[in-house]
N, C-alpha and C positions, 0 to 999 in steps of 0.2 A: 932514673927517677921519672917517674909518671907525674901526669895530669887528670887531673878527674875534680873540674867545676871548683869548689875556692881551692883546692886541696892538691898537696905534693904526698905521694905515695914513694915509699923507699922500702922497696924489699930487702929482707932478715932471711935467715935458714928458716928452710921447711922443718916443722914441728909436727907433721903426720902426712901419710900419707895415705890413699885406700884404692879401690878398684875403678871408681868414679871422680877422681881429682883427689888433691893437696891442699894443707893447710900450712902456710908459712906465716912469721911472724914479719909485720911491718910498721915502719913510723910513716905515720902523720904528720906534714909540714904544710903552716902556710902558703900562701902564692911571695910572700915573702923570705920564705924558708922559716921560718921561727918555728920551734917543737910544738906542737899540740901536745897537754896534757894525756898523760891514761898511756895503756899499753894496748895495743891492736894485734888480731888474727886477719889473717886474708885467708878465704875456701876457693879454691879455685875449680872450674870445671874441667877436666884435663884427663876423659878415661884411660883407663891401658890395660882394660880390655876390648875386644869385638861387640860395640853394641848399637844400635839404630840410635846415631845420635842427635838426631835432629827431636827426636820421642823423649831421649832422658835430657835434654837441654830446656823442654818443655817444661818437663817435671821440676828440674834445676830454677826456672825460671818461677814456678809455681811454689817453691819452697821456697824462696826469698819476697817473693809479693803475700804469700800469707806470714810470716812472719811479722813480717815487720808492718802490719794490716792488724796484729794482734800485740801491740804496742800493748806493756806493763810493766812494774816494777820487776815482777817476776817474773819477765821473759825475757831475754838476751836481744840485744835490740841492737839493727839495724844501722851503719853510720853511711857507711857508702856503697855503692854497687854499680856493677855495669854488664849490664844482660845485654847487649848485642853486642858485646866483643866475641872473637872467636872460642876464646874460651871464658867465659860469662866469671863471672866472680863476687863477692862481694864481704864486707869487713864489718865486724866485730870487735868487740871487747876484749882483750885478750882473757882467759879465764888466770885465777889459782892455779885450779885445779877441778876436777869432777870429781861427785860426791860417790861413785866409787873408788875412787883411792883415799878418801878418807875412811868409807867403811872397810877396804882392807887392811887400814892402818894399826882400826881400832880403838880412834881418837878421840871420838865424839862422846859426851855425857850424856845422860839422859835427857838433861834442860835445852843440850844442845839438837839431839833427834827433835825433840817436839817441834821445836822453832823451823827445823827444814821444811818436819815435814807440813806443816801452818803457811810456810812459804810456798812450797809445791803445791799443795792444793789450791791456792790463791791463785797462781798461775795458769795449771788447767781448768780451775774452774772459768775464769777469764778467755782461756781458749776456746772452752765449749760455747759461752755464751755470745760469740764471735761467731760460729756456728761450723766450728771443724772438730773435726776427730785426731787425736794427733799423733797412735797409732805405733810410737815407739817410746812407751815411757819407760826409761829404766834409769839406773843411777850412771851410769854413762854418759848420758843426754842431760843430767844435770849440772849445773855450771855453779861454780863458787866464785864470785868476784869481793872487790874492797872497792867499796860506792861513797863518796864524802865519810871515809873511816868508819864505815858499817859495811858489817857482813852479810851480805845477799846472796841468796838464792836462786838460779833462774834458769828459766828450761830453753832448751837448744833443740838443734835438730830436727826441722821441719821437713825433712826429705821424703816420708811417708805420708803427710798429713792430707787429710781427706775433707773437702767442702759437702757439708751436708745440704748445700743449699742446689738443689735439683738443675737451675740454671745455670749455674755456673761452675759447678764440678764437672770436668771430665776425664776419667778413670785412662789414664794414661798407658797403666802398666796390667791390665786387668788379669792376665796372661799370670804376672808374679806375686797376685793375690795373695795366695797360698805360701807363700813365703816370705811377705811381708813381717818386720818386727823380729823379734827374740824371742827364743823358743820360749826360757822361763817367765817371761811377762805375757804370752800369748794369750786370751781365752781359749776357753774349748768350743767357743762356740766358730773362730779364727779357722781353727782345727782341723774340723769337722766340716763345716760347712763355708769358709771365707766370708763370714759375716760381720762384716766393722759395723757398732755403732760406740755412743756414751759409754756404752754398761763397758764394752770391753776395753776402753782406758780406764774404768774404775777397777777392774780385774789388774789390770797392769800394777795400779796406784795400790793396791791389796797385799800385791808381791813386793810393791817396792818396800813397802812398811814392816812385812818379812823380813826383808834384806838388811833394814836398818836394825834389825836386834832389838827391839827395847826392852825384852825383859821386864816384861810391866805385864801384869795380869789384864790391866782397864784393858786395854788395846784389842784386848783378844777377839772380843766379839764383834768388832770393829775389820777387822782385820778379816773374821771368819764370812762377816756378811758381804764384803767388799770381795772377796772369792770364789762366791759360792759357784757352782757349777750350773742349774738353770737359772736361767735370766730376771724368773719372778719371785727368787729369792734374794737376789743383789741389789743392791745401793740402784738405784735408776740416775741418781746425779750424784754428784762432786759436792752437790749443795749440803745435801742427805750426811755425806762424809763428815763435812765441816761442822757440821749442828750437833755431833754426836761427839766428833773431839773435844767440841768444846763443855759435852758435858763430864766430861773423864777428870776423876780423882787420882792425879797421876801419886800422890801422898807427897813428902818430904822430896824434894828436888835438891 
């Protein structure tokens, strides 16, 4: 059992692992041992593969200070962390589940799409305004939790995100630009040229809403402007997105 400041840390089995560290599940104890409420994930930094790790410890470092720097309802938030252990780590919410295994389930209604997606947009729009790019949006990176017996929405997975603020960004991995993100959420502009900005998470947000099926005619145009292929045909914000959801006659729900 660890220590980390009021808190007893008790590691669970490992619940993922990938090329960059692990995720295991762990409880929260007082300094007195008594349970903390909620269910906890720990991510750890722990590669296994060959890589410059003082560079991606960086980055690791830099995806847990903008995360939890962009504090919201609909963003998966922060409870503990420790960036100067050997292998840096820090904890989370345990999820449900991510909102792609519910769309491969097939579970969701319609009334149930709208409300993710009102939530997801709420969240990147909040990211943007925060002044990052966040570079991997996909239903993967979406998180399902149960918040005082409401079901929430919230984005994850800051390991790509990009500060657009000139000072204080620095491009770590410039080298893996070009492979940054998931192919099917990519833009073309990513592509082509490795150009992150806004437009190209609204491209992402475009696919996502792809991905969720809705079967609704309103959406379409929505959906089509939010993907378009040059830049001055697409949504320029998240804001633009939201203003247009909310004028859609989805009919009888």
């Amino acid at each position: 059992m660890e220590e980390r400041g009021s808190f007893l840390i008790q590691p669970g089995g490992r619940i993922g692992n990938g090329a960059f560290g692990y995720v295991e599940h762990v409880q929260l104890l007082t300094l007195s041992k008594a349970n903390c409420s909620g269910n906890y994930a720990r991510k750890v930094f722990s590669p296994s593969i060959n890589v410059d790790i003082v560079s991606f410890k960086k980055r690791f470092r830099k995806e847990v200070i903008s995360q939890d720097t962009c504090r919201h309802k609909n963003v998966a938030p922060i409870y503990l962390c420790n960036l100067e252990a050997e292998n840096p780590w820090f904890i989370m919410g345990l999820a449900i589940q991510d909102l792609q295994s519910e769309i491969d389930s097939k579970s969701l209604s319609l009334s149930d799409k709208i409300k993710i997606l009102n939530m997801i947009l709420s969240g990147i729009n909040h990211i943007h305004k925060k002044g990052y790019i966040h570079r991997d949006i996909k239903p993967n990176n979406i998180l399902k939790y149960l918040d005082n017996n409401e079901i929430i929405y919230k984005i994850s997975d800051f390991g790509l995100i990009k500060n657009t603020n000139p000072k204080e960004n620095t491009e770590i991995l410039t080298a893996l630009n070009v492979v940054m993100g998931t192919d099917t959420y990519r833009a073309p502009e990513i592509i082509y040229s490795a150009k992150y900005s806004f437009q190209s998470d609204v491209f992402a947000l475009g696919m996502l809403m792809k991905a969720l099926k809705f079967e609704n005619a309103s959406i379409e145009p929505v959906i089509k402007k939010s993907t378009e292929f040059e830049l001055e045909n697409r949504y320029n914000t998240v804001e633009e997105i939201i203003e247009d959801i909310a004028e859609i006659n989805w009919g009888q729900i």
